[in-house]
C-alpha positions as CSV (number, residue, x, y, z in Angstrom):
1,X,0.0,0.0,0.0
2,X,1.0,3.9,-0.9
3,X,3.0,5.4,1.9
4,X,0.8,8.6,2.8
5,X,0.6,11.1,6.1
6,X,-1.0,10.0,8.9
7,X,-1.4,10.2,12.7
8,X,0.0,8.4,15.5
9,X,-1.2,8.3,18.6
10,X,-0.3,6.4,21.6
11,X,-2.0,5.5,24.7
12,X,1.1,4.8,26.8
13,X,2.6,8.4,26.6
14,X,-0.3,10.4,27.0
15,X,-0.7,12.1,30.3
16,X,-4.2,14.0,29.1
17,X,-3.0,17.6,29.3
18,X,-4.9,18.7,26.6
19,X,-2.6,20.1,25.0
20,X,-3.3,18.7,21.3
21,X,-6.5,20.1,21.6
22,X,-6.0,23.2,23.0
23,X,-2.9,24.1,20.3
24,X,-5.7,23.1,17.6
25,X,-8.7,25.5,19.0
26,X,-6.0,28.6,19.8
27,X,-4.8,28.4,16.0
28,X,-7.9,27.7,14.4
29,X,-10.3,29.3,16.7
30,X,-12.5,26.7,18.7
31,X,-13.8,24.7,16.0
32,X,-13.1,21.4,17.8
33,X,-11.8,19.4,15.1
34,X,-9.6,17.7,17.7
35,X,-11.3,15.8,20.8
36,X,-9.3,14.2,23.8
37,X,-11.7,11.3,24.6
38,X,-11.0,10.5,28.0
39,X,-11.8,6.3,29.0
40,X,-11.7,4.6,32.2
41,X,-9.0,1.7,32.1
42,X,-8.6,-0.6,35.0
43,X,-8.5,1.3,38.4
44,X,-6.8,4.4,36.3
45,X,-8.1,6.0,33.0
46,X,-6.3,6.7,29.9
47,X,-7.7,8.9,26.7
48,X,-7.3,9.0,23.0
49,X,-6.7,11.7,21.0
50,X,-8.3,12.0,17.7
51,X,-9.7,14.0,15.0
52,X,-10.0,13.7,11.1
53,X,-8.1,10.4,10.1
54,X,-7.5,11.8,6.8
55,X,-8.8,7.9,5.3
56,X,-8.1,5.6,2.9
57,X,-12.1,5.7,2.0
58,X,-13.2,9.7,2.7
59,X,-16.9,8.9,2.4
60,X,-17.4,12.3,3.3
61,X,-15.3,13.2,0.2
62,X,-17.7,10.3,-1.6
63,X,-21.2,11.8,-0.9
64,X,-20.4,15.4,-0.8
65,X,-22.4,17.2,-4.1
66,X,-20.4,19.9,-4.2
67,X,-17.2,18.5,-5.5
68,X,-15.6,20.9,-1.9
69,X,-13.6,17.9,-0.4
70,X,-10.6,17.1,-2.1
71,X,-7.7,15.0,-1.2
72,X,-4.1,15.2,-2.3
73,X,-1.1,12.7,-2.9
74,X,0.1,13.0,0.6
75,X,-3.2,11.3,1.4
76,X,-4.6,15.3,3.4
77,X,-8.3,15.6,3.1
78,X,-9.1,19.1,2.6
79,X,-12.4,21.1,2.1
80,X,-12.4,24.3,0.1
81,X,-14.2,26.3,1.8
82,X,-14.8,28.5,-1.0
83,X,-16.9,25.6,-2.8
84,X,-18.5,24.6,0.0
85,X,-22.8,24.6,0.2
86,X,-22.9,23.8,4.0
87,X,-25.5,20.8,3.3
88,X,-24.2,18.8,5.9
89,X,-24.4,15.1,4.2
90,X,-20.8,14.7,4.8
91,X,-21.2,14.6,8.8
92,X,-23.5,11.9,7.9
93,X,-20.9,9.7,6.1
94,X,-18.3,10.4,8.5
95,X,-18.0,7.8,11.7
96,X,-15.5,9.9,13.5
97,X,-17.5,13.3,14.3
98,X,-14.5,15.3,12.5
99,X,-16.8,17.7,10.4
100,X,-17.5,20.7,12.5
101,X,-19.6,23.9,10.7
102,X,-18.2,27.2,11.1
103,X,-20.6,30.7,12.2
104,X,-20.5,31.0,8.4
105,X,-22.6,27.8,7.5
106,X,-19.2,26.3,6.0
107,X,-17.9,22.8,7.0
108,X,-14.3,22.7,8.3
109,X,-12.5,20.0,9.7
110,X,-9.1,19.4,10.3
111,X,-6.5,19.6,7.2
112,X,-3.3,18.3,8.9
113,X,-2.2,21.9,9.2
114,X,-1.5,21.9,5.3
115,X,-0.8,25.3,5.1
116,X,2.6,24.9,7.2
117,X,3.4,21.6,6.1
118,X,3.3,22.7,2.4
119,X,5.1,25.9,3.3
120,X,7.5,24.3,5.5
121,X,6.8,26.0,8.3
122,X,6.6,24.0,10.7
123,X,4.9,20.5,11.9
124,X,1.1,20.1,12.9
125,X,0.3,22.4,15.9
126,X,-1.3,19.5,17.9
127,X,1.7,17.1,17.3
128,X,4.0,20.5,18.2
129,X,2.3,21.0,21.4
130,X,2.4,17.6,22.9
131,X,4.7,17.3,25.7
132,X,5.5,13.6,26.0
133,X,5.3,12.3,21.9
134,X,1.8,10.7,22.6
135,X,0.4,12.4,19.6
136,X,3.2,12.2,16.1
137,X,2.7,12.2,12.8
138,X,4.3,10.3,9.7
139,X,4.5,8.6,6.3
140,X,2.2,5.5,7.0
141,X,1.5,2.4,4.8
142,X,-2.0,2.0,6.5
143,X,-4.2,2.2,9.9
144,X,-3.8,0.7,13.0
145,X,-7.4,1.5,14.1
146,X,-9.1,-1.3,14.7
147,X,-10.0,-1.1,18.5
148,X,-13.2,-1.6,20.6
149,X,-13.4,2.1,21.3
150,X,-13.9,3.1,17.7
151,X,-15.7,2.3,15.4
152,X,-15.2,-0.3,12.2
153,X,-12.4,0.8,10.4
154,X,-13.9,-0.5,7.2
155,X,-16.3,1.5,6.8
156,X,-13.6,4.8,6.2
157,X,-10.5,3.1,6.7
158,X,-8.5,5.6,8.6
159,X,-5.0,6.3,8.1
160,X,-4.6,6.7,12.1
161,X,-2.5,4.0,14.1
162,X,-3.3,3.7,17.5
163,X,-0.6,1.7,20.0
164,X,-3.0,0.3,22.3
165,X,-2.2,0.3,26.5
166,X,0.6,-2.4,26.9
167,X,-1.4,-3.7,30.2
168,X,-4.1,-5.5,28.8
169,X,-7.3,-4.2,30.4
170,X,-10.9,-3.8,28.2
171,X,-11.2,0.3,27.8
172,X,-15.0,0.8,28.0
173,X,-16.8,3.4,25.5
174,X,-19.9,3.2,23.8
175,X,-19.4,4.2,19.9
176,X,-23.3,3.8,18.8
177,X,-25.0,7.2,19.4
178,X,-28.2,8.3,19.5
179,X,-29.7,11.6,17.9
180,X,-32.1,13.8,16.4
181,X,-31.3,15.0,12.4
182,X,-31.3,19.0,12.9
183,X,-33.1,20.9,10.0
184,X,-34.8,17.5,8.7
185,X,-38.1,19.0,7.7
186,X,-37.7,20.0,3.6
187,X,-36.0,16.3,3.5
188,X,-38.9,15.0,5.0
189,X,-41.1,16.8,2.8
190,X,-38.8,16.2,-0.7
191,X,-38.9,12.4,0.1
192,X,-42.8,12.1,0.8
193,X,-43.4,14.9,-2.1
194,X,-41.2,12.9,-4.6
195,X,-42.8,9.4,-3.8
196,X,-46.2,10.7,-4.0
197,X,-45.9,12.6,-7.3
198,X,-44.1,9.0,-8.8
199,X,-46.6,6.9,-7.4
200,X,-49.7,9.6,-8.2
201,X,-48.2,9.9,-12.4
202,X,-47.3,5.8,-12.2
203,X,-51.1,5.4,-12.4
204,X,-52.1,8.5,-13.9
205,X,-54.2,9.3,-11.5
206,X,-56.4,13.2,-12.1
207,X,-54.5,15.6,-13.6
208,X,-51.3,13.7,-12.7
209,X,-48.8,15.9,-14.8
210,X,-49.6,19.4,-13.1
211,X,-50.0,17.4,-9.7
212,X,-46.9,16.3,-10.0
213,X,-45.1,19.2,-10.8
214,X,-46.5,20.6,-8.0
215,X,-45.5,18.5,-5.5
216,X,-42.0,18.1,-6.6
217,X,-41.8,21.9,-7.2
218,X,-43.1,22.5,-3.3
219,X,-40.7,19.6,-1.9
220,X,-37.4,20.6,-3.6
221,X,-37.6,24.5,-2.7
222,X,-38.5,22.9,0.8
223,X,-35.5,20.8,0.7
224,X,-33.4,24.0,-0.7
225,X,-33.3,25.3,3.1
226,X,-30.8,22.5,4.3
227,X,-28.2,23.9,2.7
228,X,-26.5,26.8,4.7
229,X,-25.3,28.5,2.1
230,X,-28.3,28.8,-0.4
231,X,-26.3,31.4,-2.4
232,X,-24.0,28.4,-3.4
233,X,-26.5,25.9,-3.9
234,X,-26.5,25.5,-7.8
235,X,-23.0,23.6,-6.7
236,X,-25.2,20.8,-6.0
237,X,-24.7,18.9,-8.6
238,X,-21.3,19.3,-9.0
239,X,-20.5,15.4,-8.1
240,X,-22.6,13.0,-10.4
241,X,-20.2,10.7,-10.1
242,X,-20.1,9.9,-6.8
243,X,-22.6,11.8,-5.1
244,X,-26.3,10.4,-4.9
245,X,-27.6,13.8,-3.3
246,X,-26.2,15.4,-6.9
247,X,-27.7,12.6,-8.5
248,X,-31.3,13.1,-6.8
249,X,-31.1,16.6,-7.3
250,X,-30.4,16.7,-11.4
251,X,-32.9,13.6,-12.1
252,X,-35.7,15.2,-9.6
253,X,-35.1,18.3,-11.4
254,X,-35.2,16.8,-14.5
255,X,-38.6,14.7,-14.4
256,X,-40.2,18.5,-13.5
257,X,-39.4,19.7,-16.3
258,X,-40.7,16.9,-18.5
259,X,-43.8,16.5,-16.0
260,X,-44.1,20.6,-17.5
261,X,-44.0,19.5,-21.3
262,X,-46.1,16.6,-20.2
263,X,-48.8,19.3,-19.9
264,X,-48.8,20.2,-23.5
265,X,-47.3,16.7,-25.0
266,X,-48.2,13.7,-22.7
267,X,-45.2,11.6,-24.7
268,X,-43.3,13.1,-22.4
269,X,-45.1,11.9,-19.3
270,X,-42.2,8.9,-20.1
271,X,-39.0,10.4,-20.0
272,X,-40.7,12.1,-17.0
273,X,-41.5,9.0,-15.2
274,X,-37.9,7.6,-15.7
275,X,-36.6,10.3,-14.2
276,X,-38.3,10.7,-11.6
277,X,-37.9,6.7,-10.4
278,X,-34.0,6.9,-11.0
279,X,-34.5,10.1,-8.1
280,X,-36.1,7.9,-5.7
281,X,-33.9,5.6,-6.6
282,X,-30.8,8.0,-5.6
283,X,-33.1,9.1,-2.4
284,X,-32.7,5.6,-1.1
285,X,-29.3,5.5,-1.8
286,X,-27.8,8.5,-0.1
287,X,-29.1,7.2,2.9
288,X,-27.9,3.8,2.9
289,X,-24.5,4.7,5.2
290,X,-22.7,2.1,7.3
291,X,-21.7,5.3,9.2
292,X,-25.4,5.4,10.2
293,X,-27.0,1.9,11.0
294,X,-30.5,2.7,11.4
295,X,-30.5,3.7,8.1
296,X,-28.4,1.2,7.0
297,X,-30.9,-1.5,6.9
298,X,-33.5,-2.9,4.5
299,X,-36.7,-0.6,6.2
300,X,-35.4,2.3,4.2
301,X,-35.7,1.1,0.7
302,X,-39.0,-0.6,1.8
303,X,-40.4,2.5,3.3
304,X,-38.9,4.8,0.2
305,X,-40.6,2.9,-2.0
306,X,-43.8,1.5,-0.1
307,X,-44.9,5.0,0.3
308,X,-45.1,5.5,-3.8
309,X,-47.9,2.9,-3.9
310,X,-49.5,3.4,-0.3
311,X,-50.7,6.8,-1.0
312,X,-51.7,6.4,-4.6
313,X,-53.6,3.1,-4.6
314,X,-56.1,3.8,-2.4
315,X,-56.7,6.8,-4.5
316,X,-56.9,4.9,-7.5
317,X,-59.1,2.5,-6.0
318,X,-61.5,5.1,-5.2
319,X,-61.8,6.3,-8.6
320,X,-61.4,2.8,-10.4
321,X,-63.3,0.2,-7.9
322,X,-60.8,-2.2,-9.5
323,X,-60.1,-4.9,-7.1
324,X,-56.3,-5.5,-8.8
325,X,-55.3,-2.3,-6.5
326,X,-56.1,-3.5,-3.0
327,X,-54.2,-6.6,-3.5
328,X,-50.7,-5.0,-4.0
329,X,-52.1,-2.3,-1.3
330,X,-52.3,-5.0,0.8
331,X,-49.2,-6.8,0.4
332,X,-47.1,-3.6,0.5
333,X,-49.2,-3.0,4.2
334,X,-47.5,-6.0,5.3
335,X,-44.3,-5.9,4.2
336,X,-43.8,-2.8,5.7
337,X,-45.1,-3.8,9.1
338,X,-42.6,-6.7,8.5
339,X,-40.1,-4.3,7.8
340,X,-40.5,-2.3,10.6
341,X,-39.7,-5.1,13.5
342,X,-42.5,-3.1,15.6
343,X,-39.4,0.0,16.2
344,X,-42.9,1.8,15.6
345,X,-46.0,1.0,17.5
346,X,-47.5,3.7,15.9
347,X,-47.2,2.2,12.0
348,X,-47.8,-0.7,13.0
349,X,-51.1,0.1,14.2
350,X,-51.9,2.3,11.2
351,X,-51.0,0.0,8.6
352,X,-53.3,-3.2,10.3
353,X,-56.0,-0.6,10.7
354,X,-55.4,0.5,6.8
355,X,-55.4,-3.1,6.0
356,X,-58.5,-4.3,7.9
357,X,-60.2,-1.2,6.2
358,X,-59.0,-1.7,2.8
359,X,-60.3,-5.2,3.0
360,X,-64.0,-3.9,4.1
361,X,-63.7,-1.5,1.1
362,X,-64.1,-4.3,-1.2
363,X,-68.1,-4.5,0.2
364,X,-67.8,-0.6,0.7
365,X,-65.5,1.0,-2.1
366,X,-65.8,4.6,-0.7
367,X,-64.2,3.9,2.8
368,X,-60.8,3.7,1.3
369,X,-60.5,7.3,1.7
370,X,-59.6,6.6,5.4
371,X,-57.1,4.4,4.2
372,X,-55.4,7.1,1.9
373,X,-55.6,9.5,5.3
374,X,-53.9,7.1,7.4
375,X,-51.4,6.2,5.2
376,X,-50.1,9.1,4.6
377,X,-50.0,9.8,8.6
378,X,-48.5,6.5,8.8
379,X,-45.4,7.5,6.4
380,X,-45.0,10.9,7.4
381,X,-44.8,10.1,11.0
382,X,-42.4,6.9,10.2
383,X,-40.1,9.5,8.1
384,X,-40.1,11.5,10.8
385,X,-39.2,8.7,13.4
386,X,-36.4,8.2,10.4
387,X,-35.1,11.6,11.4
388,X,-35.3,12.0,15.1
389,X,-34.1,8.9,16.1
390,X,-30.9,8.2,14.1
391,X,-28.4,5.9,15.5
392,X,-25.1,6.7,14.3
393,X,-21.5,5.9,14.9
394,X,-19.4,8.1,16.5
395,X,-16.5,9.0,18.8
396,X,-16.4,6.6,21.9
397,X,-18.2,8.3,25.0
398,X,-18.2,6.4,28.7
């Protein structure tokens, strides 16, 4: 493997003085990017010091749209802050916590001092200020990070190696986190709006074209506000090729447009209807991160695309009578009460109810109407419950 830079920290020279994180925050004014994680070990404690591992796999670098994380042939991961849309989707890829926003809705993290280094200035300031060599820095063939306290090292493969305590005691630290997604709302609404409008023109249902365009229309400029920097948010798309988030955004954007000429020509309800699948497609994917486990599991693609058929069948039912739509209703009811392991009492309990009722609406067609209002309760609150209770991996905490 490449020789690159990378940090080396070790456990048996530390004397947690703080003084790696302390040099980091005085020359780069309190962003954090550095953490001194201190862990009980035995009778005595002992902490690691950490911050951005500069890895192998940057799948911040991966799913950022932006094209603003950029890393060089020493192996330093940089963002430019100049390209930067403040979106946030990298802290989601990243397992180590390293991505801290600045006051000026930019995201910063640590760039192994780069300035200095390529200057020759001088060494990292948090390697310069530690006292006892606990903290160095080098040319490194690969990590040495695969330790209880941290999460996998396959999912990123940091370029960190760690020399463990030479007295063999377990170091207790909890790396699966619980939290609430901040500023989730518009992604909320762009995923229901999208899956609506595909599953609403799938079955060209009333005026399907101008609904659609509606509802994607509404859901996107919703979404828009997620982005810090709005004045930078045409940057977006900037990373097709490795960016789902660009990817959702340019197909989304594209099936409006051909939902628009739809209105005049309907040949172009097809080209409108790809596109529009290959961005719910690219809205499962982006959140399909190891970094984030409940995510990373099969109830989001089932729930992604579940809700394209749950809250247009019932409607074409109600318009149709045709039996054919309460069978797949049905089935997709269950599977997503399969799906769901009972993590949520609450769609569980609205999608037997829409079941039960959906049956009955076979003898009395016009009662599927509740089943169209609690199914769109039932994925709205279970997207919701997707974003305020995200279990992630992060830096160990006692």
């Amino acid at each position: 493997m490449e020789r690159k830079l990378g940090f080396i920290f070790d456990h048996n020279k530390c004397i947690i003085c703080n003084a790696c994180v302390d040099a980091c925050n005085k020359a780069y004014g309190n962003l954090n990017w550095r953490s001194l994680i201190v862990m009980p070990y035995g009778e005595s404690k002992t902490a690691l010091s950490i911050a951005c591992n500069h890895c192998d796999n940057p799948t911040c670098m991966q799913v950022c749209p932006a094209n603003a994380i950029e890393k060089n042939e020493m192996g330093i991961v940089r963002i430019r802050d100049d390209k930067c849309i403040g979106c946030g989707f990298c802290t989601w890829a990243c397992p180590y916590e390293a991505l801290k926003f600045n006051n000026e809705g930019i995201m910063t993290k640590c760039n192994f001092c780069y300035a200095r280094l390529a200057e020759g200035k001088g060494i990292p300031y948090c390697v310069e200020a530690c006292p006892t060599g606990a903290l160095a820095f080098g040319w490194i063939e690969k990590g040495e990070a695969e330790v209880d306290y941290l999460p996998p090292s396959e999912i990123t493969k940091p370029r960190i190696v760690i020399k463990q305590p030479e007295i063999k005691e377990s170091l207790k630290a909890n790396v699966l986190h619980t939290k609430k997604e901040d500023n989730y709302l518009g992604l909320l609404a762009f995923t229901i709006g999208s899956e609506f409008a595909l599953g609403y023109s799938l079955f060209k249902l009333p005026f399907w074209s101008i609904v659609s365009v509606i509802l994607l229309v509404a859901s996107l400029l919703l979404s828009v506000n997620h982005a810090r920097r709005t004045d930078r948010f045409y940057r977006v798309i900037y990373n097709l090729k490795t960016s789902w988030l660009s990817r959702e955004v340019l197909f989304s954007s594209l099936s409006i447009l051909f939902y628009i000429l739809s209105i005049v020509k309907p040949v172009f309800y097809y080209p409108a209807l790809v596109f529009l699948i290959a961005g719910v497609i690219s809205s499962i994917m982006i959140y399909m991160l190891k970094s984030r486990p409940s995510w990373y599991k099969a109830d989001t693609p089932v729930s992604f695309v579940g809700s394209i058929f749950t809250m247009s069948l019932p409607i074409a039912y109600f318009l149709t009578h045709d039996l054919i739509t309460i069978i797949p209703l049905v089935i997709i009811l269950a599977i997503e009460i399969i799906s769901n392991h009972m993590r949520s009492k609450v769609r569980t309990s609205l999608n037997i109810v829409s079941i039960l009722i959906s049956l009955i609406s076979i003898i009395i067609p016009e009662i599927i109407i509740i089943v169209e209002i609690m199914n769109i309760v039932s994925e709205t609150e279970h997207r919701k419950e997707f974003y305020e209770k995200v279990i992630y991996y992060g830096l160990p905490k006692v």
